[in-house]
DRENDO-1510 file (C-alpha; in Angstrom, 1 decimal, always signed):
<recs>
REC; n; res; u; v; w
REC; 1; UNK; +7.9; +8.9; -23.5 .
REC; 2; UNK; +9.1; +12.4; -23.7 .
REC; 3; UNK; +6.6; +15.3; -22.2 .
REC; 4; UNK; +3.9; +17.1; -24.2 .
REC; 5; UNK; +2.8; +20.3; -23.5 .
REC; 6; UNK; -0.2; +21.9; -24.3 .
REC; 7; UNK; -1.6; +25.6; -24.3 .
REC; 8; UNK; -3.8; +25.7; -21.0 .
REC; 9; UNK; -7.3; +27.3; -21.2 .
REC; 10; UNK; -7.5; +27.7; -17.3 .
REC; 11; UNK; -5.5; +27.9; -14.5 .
REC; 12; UNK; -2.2; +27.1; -14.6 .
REC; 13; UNK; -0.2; +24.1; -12.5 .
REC; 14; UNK; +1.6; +27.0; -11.1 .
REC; 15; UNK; -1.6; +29.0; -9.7 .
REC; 16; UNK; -3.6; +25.7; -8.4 .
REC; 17; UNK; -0.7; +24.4; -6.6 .
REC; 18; UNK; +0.0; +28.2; -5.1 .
REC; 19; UNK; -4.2; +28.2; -4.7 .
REC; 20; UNK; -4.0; +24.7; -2.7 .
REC; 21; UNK; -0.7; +25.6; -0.4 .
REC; 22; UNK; -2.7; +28.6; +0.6 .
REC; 23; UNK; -5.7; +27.1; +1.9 .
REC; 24; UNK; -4.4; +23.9; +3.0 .
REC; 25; UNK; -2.6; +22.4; +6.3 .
REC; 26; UNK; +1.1; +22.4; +5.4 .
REC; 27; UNK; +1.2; +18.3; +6.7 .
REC; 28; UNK; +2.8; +17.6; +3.3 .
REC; 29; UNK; +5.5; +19.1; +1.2 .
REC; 30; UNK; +4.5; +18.4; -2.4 .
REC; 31; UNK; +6.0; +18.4; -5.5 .
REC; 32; UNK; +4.9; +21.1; -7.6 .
REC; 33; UNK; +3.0; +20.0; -10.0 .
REC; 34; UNK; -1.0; +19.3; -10.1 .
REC; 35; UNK; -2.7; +16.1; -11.4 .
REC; 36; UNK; -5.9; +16.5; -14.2 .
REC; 37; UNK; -6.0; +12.8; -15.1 .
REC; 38; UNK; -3.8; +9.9; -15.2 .
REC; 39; UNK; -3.4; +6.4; -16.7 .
REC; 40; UNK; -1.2; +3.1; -16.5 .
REC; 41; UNK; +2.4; +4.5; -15.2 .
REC; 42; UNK; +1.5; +8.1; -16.8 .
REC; 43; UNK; +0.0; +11.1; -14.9 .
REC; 44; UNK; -1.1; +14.3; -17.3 .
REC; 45; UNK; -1.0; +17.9; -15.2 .
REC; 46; UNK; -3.6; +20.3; -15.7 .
REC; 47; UNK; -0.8; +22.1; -18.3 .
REC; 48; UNK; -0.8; +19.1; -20.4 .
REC; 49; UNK; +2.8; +17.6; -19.5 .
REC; 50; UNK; +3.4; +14.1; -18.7 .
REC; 51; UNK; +4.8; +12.8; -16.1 .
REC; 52; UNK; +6.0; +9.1; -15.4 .
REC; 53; UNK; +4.3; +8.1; -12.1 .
REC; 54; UNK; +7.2; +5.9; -10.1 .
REC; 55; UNK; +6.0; +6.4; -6.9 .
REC; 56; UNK; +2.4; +4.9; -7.2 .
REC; 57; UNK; +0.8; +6.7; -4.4 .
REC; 58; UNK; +3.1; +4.5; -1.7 .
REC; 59; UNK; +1.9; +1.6; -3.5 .
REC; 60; UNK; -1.6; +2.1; -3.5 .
REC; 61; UNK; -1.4; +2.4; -7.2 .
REC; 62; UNK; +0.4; -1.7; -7.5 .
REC; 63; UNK; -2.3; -1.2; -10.5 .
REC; 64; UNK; -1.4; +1.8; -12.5 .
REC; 65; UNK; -3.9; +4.4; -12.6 .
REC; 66; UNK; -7.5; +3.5; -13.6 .
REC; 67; UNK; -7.0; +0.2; -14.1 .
REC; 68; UNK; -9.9; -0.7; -16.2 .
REC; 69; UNK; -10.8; -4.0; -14.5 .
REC; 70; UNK; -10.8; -2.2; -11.3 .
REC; 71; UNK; -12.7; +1.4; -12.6 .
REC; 72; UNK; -15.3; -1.0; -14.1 .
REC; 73; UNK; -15.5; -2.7; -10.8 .
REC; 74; UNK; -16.0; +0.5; -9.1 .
REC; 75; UNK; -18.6; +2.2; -12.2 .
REC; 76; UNK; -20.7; -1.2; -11.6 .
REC; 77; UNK; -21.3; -0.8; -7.6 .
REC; 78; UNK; -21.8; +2.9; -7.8 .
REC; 79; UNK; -24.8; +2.7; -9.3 .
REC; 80; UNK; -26.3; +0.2; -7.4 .
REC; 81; UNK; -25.4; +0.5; -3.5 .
REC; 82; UNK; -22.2; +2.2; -1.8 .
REC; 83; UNK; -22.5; +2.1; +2.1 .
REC; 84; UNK; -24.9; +0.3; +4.6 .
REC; 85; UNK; -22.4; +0.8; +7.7 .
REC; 86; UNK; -22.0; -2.6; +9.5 .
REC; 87; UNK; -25.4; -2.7; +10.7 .
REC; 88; UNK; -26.6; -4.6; +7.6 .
REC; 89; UNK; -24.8; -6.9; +5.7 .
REC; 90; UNK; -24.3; -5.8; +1.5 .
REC; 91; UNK; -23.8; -8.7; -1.6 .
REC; 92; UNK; -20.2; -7.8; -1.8 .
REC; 93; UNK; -19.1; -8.2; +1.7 .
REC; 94; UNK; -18.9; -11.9; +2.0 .
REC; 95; UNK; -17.6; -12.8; -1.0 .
REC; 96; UNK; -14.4; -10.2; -0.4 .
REC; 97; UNK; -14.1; -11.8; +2.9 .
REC; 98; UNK; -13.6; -15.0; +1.5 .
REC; 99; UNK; -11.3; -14.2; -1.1 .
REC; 100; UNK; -9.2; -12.3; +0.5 .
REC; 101; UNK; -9.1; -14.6; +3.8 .
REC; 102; UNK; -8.3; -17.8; +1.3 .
REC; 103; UNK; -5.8; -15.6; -0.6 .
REC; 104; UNK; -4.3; -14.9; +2.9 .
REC; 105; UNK; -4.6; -18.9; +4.3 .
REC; 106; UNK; -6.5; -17.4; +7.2 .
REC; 107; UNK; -10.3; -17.8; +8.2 .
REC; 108; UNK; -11.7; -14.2; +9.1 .
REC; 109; UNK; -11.1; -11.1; +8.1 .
REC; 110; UNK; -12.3; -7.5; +9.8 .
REC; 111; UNK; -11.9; -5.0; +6.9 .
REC; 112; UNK; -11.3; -1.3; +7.7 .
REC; 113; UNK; -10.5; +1.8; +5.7 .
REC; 114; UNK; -6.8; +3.4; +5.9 .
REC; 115; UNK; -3.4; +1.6; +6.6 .
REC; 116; UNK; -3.2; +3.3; +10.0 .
REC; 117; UNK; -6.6; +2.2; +10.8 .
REC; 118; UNK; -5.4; -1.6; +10.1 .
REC; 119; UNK; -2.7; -1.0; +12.2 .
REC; 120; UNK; -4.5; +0.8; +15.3 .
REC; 121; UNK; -7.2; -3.0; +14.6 .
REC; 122; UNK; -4.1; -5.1; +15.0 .
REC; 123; UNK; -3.1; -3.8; +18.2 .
REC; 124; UNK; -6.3; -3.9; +19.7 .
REC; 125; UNK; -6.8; -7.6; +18.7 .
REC; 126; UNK; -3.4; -8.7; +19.8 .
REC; 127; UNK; -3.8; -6.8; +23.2 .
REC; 128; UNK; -7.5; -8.6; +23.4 .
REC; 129; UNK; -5.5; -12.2; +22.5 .
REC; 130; UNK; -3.0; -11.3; +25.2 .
REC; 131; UNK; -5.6; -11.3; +27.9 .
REC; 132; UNK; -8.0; -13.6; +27.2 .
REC; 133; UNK; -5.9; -16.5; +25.3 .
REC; 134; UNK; -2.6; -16.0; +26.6 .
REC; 135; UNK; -4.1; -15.2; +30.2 .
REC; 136; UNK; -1.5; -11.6; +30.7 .
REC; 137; UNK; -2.6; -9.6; +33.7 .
REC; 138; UNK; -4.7; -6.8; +32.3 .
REC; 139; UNK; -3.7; -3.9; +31.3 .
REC; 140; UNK; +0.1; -5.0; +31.0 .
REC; 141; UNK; +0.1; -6.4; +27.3 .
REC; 142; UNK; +3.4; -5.1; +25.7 .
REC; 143; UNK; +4.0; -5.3; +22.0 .
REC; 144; UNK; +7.3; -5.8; +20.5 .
REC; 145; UNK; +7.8; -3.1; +17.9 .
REC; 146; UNK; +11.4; -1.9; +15.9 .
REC; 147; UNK; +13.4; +1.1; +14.9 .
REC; 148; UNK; +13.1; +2.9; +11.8 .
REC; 149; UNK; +9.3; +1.8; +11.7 .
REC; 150; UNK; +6.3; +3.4; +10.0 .
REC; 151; UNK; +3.0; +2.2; +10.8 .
REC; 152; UNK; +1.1; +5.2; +10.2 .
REC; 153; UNK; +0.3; +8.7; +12.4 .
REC; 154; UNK; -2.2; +8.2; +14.7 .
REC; 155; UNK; -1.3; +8.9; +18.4 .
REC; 156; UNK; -0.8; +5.7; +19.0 .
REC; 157; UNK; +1.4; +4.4; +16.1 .
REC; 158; UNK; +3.5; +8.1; +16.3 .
REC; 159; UNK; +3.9; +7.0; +20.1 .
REC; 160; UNK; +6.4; +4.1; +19.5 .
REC; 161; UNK; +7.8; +5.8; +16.6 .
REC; 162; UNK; +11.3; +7.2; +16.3 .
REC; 163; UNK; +11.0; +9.8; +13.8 .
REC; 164; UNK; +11.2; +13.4; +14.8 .
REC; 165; UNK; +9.2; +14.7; +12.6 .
REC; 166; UNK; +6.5; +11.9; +13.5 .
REC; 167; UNK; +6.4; +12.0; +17.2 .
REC; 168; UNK; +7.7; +15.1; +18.4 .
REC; 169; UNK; +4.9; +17.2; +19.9 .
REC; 170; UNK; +2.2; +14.9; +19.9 .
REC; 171; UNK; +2.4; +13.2; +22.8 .
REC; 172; UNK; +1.6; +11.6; +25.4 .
REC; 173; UNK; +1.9; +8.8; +24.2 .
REC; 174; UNK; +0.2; +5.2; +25.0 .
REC; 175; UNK; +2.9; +2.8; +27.0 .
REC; 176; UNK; +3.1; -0.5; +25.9 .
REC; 177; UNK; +5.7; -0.6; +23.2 .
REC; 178; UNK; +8.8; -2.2; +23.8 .
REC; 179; UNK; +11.7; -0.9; +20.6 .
REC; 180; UNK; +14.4; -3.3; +19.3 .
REC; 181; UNK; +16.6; -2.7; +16.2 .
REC; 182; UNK; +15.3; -3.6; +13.2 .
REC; 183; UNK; +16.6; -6.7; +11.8 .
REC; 184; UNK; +18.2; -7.6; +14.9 .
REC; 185; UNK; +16.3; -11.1; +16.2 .
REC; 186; UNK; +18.9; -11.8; +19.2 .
REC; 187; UNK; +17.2; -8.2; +20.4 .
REC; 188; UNK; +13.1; -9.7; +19.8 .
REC; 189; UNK; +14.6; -13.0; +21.6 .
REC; 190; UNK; +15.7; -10.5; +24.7 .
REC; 191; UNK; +12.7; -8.7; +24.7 .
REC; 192; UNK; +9.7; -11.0; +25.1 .
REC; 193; UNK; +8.4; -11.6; +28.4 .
REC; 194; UNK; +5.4; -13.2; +30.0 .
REC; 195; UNK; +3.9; -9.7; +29.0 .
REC; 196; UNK; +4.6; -10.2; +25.3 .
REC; 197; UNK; +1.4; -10.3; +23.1 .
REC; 198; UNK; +2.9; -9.3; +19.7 .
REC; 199; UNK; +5.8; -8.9; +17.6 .
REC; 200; UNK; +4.7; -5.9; +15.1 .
REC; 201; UNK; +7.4; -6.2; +12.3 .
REC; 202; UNK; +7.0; -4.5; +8.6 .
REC; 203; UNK; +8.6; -7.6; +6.5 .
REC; 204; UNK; +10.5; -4.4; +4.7 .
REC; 205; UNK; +10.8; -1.2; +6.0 .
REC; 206; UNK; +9.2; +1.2; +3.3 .
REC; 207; UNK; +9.0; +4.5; +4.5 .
REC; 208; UNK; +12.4; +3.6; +6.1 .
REC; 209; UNK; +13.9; +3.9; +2.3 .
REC; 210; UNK; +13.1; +0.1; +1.3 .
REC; 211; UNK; +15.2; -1.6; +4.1 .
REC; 212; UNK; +15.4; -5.5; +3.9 .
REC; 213; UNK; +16.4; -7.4; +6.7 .
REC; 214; UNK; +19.2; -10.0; +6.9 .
REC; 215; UNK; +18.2; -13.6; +5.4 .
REC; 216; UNK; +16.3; -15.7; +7.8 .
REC; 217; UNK; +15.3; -12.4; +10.1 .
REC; 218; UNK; +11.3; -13.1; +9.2 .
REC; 219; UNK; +11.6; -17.1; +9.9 .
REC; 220; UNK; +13.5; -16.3; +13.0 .
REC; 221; UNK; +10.7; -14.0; +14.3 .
REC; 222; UNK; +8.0; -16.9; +13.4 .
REC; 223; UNK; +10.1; -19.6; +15.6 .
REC; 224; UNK; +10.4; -17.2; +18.1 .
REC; 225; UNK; +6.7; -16.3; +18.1 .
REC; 226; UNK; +5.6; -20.2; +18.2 .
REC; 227; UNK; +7.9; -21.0; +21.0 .
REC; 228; UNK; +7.1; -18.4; +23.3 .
REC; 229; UNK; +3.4; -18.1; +22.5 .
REC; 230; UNK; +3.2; -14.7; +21.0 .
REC; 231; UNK; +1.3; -13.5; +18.0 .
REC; 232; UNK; +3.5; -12.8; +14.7 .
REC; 233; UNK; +1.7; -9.7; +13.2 .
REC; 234; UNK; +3.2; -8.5; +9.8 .
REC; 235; UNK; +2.7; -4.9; +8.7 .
REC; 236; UNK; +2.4; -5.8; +4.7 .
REC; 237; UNK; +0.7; -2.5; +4.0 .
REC; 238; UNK; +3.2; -0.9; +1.8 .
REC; 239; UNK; +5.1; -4.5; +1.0 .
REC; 240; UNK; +2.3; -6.7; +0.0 .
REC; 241; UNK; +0.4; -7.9; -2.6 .
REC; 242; UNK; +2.5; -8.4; -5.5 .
REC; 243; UNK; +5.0; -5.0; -4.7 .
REC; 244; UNK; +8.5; -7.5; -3.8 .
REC; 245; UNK; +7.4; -10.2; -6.8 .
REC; 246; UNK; +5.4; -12.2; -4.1 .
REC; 247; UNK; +2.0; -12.1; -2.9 .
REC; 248; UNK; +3.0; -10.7; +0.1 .
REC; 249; UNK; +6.7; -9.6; +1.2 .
REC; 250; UNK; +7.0; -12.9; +4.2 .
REC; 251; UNK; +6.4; -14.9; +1.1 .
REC; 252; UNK; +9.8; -14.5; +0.3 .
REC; 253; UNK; +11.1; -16.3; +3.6 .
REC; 254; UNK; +8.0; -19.1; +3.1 .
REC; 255; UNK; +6.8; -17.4; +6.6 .
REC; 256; UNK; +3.3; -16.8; +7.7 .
REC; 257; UNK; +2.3; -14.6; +10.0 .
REC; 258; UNK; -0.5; -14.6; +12.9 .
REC; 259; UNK; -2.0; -11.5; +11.3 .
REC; 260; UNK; -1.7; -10.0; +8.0 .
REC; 261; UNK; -2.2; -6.1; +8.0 .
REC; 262; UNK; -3.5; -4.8; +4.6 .
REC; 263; UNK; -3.9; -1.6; +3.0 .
REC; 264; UNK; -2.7; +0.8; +0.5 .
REC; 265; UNK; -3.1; -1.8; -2.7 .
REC; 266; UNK; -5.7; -3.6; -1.5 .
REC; 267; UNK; -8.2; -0.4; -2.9 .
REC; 268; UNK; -6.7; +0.0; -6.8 .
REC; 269; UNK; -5.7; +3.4; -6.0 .
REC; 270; UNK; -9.6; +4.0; -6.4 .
REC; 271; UNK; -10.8; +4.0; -2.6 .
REC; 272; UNK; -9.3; +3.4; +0.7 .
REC; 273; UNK; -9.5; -0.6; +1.5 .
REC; 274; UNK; -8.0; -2.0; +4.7 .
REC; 275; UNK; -8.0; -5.4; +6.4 .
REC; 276; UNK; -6.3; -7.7; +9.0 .
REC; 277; UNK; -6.7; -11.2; +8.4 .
REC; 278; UNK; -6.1; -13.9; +10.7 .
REC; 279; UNK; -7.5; -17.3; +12.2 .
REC; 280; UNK; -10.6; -17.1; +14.3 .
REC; 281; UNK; -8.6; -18.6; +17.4 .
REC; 282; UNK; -7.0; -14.7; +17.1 .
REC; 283; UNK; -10.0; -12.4; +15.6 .
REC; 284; UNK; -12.7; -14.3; +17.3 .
REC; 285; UNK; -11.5; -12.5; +20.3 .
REC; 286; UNK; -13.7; -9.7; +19.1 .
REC; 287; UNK; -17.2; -9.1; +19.9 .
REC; 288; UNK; -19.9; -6.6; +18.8 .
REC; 289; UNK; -19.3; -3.2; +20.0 .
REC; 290; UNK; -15.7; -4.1; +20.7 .
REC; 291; UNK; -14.2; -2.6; +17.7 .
REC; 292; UNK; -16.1; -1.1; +14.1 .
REC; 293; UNK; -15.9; +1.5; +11.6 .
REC; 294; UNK; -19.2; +3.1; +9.8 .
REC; 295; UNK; -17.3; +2.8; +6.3 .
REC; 296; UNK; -15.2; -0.3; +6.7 .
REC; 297; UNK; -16.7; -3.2; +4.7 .
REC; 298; UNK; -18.7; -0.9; +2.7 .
REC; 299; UNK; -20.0; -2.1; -0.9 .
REC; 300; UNK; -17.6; +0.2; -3.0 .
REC; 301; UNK; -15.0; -0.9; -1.0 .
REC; 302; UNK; -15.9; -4.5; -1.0 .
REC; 303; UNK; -16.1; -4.6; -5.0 .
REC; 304; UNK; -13.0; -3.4; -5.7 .
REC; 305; UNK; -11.0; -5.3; -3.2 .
REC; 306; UNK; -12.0; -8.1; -4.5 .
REC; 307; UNK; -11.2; -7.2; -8.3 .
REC; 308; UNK; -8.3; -6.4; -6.5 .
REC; 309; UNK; -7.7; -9.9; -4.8 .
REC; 310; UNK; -8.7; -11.9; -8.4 .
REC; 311; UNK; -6.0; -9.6; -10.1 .
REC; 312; UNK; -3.6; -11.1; -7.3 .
REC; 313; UNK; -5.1; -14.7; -7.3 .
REC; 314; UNK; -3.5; -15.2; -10.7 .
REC; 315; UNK; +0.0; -14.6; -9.7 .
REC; 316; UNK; +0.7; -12.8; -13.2 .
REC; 317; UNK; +1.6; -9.1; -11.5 .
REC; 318; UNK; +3.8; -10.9; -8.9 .
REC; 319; UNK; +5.6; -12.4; -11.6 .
REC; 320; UNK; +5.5; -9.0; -13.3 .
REC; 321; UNK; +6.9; -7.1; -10.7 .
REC; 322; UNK; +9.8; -9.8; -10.1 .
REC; 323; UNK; +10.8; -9.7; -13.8 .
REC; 324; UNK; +10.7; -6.0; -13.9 .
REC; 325; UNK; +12.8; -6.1; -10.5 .
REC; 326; UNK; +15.6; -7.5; -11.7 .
REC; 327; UNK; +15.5; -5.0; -15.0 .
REC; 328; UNK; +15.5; -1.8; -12.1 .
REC; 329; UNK; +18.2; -3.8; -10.1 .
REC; 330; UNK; +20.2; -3.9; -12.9 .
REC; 331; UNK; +20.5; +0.0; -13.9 .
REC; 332; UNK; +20.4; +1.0; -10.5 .
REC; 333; UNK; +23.2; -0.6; -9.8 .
REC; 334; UNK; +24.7; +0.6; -12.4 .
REC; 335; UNK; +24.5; +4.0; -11.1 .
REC; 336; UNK; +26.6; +3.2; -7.6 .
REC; 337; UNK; +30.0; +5.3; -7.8 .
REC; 338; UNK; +28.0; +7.9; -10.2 .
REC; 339; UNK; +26.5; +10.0; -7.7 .
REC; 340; UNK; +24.4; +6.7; -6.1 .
REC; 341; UNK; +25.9; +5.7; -2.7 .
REC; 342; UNK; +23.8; +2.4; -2.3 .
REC; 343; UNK; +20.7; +0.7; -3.4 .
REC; 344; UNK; +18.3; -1.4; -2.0 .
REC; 345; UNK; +15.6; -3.8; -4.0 .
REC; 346; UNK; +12.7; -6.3; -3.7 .
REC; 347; UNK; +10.9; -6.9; -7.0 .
REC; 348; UNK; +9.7; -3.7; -8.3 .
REC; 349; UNK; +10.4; -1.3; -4.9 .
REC; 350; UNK; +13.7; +0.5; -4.6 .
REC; 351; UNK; +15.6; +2.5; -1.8 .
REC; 352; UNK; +18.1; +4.8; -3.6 .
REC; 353; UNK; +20.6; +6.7; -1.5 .
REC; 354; UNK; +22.2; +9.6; -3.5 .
REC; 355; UNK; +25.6; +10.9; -3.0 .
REC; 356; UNK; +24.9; +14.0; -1.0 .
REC; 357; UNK; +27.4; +15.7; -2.9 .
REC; 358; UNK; +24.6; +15.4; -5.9 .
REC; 359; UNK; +21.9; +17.2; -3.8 .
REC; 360; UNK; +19.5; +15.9; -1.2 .
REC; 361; UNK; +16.8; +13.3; -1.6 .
REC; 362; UNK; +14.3; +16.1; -2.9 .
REC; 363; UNK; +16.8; +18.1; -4.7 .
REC; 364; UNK; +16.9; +14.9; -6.8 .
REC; 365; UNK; +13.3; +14.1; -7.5 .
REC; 366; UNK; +12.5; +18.2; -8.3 .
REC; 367; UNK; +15.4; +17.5; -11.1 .
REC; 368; UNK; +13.6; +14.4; -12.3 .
REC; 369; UNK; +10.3; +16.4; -12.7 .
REC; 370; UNK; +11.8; +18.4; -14.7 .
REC; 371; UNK; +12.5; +15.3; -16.5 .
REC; 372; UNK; +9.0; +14.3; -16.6 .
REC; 373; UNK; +9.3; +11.8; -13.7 .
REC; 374; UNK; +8.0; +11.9; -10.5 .
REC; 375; UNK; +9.2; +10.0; -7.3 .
REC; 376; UNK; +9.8; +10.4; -3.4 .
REC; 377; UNK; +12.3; +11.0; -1.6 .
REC; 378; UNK; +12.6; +10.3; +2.3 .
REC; 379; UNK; +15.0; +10.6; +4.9 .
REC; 380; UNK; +17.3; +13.4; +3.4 .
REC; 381; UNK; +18.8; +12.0; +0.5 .
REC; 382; UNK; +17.0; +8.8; -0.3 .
REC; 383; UNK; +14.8; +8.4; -2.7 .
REC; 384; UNK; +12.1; +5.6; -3.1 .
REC; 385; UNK; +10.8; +4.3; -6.6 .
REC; 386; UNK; +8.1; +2.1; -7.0 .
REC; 387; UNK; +6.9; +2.1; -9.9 .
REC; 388; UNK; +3.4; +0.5; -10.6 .
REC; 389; UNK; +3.1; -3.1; -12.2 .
REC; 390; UNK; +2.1; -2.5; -14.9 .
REC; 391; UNK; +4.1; -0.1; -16.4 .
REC; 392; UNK; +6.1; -1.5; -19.7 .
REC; 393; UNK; +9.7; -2.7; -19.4 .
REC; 394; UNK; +10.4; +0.2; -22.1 .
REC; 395; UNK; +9.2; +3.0; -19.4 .
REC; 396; UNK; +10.7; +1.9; -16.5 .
REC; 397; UNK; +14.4; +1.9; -18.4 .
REC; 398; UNK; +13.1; +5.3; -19.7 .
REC; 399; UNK; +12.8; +6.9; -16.1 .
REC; 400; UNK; +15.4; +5.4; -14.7 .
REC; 401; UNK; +17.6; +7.1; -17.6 .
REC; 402; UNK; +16.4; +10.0; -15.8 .
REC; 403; UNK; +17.5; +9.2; -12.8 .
REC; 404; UNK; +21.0; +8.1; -14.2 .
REC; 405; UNK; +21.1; +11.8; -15.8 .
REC; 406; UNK; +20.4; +13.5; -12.6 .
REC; 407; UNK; +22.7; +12.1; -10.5 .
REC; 408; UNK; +25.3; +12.2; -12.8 .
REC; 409; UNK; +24.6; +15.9; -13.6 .
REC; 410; UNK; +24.2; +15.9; -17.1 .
</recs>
């Protein structure tokens, strides 16, 4: 558990990461370090020093790093077909359909490539459901969206977004959005009008620094939904499969949503694998040439997702990441009063806001890279841990020892 370091016989971490900043769009501020390989929780740099991975690529990495269910999944359909585009139909593509539609309870499923892509899908099809199910005049759908959201960066999703950093100087920006406070359902209740078509709600605000809303916030949305005949769509992108100890974070209200949107996990941190899922009487709005994508569905895509979805079908990482959660509850608690302000958890996903007297929210994770753990920090001075499922009770207490130290000052 402690870092190894090895002579290099090539470039440095230092003169990649100064090599890549120089010929790359500054859209990101990385940590400096640079990735050669990686496994379960651990990431190796190209120096040899390891580093404990407790951000998991957003979640994309629920898995660990080449899981070897899911790299065997991926080895297997590489050498036989990788893309067809949507204008033929592959082996793979409806057996992942139907697993991941039962594993949802829903009947279709339109898969796509990136989170933001998912997203952008969802709002199409709930605009499409608006006018020709719920009979809305055209072009005045509204979707009801919160504060604090992330849903991705397309011009669209940056549109109803109130993050600076996010929206500013990209607009105009498609109307249509109607913003309440998160976790406020007396707000959603106001809102809706004959114009409603969706309520587009993450269950748990990630990005936001792992914000969970008041008990009964997600039931009180489905009610609402039901009564007033609008769609229920649940952005489970970063929160589901397995993440909060449940299959997907509404599990943890017994709620179901109109649509599920998927992403992030749903590829094994090996390629990008997308879906909403929902009952024909919502996607059978679509028709050919409606909506599409050349590489969503494709065969890599489809093989993995669906070693992804067994993995899930057997509940045993949910149950991980619950039994693990209440380990990282524990010692992050511990740490309020000694330089943590707050903490906020859902199985094996954290929202840690640092004493700013301690340093900001990057401050911190540069000092636990130094440490040989890496994390996130967002919003000044939160950080956000999630560690991946798999990692082993011993190295989760390990890093977040690390943590403990920093914020303390040791």
């Amino acid at each position: 558990m402690t870092a190894t370091i090895t002579t290099p016989q090539h470039e440095s971490s230092t003169e990649l990461f100064q090599r890549a900043e120089a010929r790359t769009a500054h859209n990101y501020h990385p940590l400096p370090v640079v990735v050669e390989h990686a496994a379960g929780a651990w990431m190796t740099d190209v120096d040899g020093t390891r580093f404990l991975d407790l951000l998991s690529g957003y979640s994309a990495l629920n898995f660990g790093h080449s899981h070897p269910t899911l790299v065997r999944a991926a080895t297997e359909q590489l050498g036989r077909v990788t893309l067809t585009s949507r204008a033929f139909v592959h082996d793979q593509f409806a057996d992942f359909c139907t697993a991941l539609g039962d594993l949802c309870g829903k009947d279709l499923v339109l898969p796509m490539n990136t989170g933001a892509e998912a997203v952008e899908t969802a709002i199409k099809v709930a605009r499409k459901w608006g006018y020709e199910v719920k009979g809305i005049a055209p072009d005045q759908a509204e979707i009801i969206v919160a504060s604090g959201n992330f849903h991705g960066r397309t011009t669209t999703i940056v549109g109803f977004s109130d993050d600076p950093d996010a929206r500013d100087g990209f607009g105009p920006f498609a109307p249509g959005f109607v913003t309440v406070p998160y976790g406020d359902l007396a707000a959603i209740e106001a809102a809706i009008t004959e114009n409603t078509a969706a309520v587009l709600i993450e269950p748990i605000q990630g990005e936001g620094g792992v914000v969970i809303p008041p008990d009964g916030y997600l039931r009180g949305i489905r009610a609402l939904c039901t009564e007033r005949d609008v769609l229920f769509a649940a952005d489970e992108i970063q929160a589901g499969l397995g993440r909060t100890g449940k299959t997907f974070a509404c599990d943890h209200e017994d709620v179901v949503p109109d649509i599920y949107v998927l992403g992030k996990a749903l590829g094994g941190g090996i390629v990008p694998v997308s879906a909403v899922v929902a009952d024909r009487s919502v996607l059978g709005v679509l028709r050919p040439g409606q909506h599409g994508s050349t590489f969503g569905g494709n065969p890599l895509a489809c093989a993995v997702g669906r070693a992804v979805v067994d993995m899930l079908a057997t509940g045993e990482h949910q149950d991980r990441a619950a039994e693990l959660g209440v380990l990282m509850t524990e010692q992050l608690e511990a740490m309020i009063g000694h330089g943590v302000l707050a903490v906020r958890t859902r199985g094996l996903w954290a929202g840690v806001d640092i004493d700013p007297a301690v340093g900001t929210g990057r401050e911190v994770c540069e000092a636990l890279m130094a440490r040989g753990v890496l994390a996130k920090d967002t919003h000044g001075s939160t950080i956000r841990l999630a560690p991946p499922l798999v990692i082993s009770a011993e190295d989760l207490t390990w890093g977040l020892d690390q943590l403990a130290a920093v914020v303390r000052g040791d």
